[in-house]
C-alpha positions in Angstrom: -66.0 -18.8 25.0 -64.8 -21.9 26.2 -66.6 -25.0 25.6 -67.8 -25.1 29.5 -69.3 -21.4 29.2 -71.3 -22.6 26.3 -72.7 -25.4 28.2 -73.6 -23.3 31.4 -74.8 -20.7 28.7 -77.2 -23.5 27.0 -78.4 -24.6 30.8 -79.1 -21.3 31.9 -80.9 -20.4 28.9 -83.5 -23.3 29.4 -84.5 -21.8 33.1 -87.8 -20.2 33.9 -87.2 -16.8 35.7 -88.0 -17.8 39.1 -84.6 -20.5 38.6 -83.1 -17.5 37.1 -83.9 -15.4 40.5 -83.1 -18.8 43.1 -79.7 -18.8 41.5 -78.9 -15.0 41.8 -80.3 -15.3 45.7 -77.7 -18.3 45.9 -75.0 -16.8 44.7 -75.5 -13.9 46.9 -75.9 -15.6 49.7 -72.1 -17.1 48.6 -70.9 -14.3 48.0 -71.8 -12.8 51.2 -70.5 -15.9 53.4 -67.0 -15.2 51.4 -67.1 -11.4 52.9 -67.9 -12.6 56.4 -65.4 -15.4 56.4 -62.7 -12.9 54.9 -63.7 -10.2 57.3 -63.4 -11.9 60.1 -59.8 -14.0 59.4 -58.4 -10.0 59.5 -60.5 -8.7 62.2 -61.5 -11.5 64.7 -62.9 -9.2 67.7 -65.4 -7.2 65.1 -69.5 -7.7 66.3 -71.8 -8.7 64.0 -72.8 -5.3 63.5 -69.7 -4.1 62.8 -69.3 -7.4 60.6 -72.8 -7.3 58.4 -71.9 -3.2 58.5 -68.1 -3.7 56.5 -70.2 -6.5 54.1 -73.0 -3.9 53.3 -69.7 -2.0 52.5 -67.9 -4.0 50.3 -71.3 -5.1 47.9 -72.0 -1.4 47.5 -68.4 -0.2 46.9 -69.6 1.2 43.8 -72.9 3.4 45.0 -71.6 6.6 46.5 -75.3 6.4 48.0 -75.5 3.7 49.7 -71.7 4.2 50.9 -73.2 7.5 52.1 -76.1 6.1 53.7 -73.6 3.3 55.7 -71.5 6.1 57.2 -74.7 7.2 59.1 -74.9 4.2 60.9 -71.9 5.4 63.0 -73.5 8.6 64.0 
């Protein structure tokens, strides 16, 4: 672990839980901004629907669910 890690490490450990949550929602919120902005560069004509619809896919890659549930959405 580098010396930076250990730092953040240190930091994070001195949070209460609702800091804990804030961060997570910010990093989300990042992380979904990221998708939109990447999305987009490659497919400039998509709608927002179509947009928020191949975000939902990429954060639930992993949950055949949820994956299951998005495919409905073009029925």
């Amino acid at each position: 672990m580098t010396r930076v890690e250990e730092e953040y490490r240190k930091a994070i450990a001195g949070w209460t839980g609702c800091q804990r949550v804030e961060r997570s929602e910010q990093l989300f919120v990042e992380v979904r901004e990221m998708l939109v902005r990447r999305i987009l560069a490659r497919d400039p004509q998509l709608t927002s629907f179509e947009v928020n619809k191949r975000v939902a896919e990429q954060l639930y890659r992993s949950d055949p669910e949820a994956l299951r549930l998005l495919s409905k959405l073009d029925s």
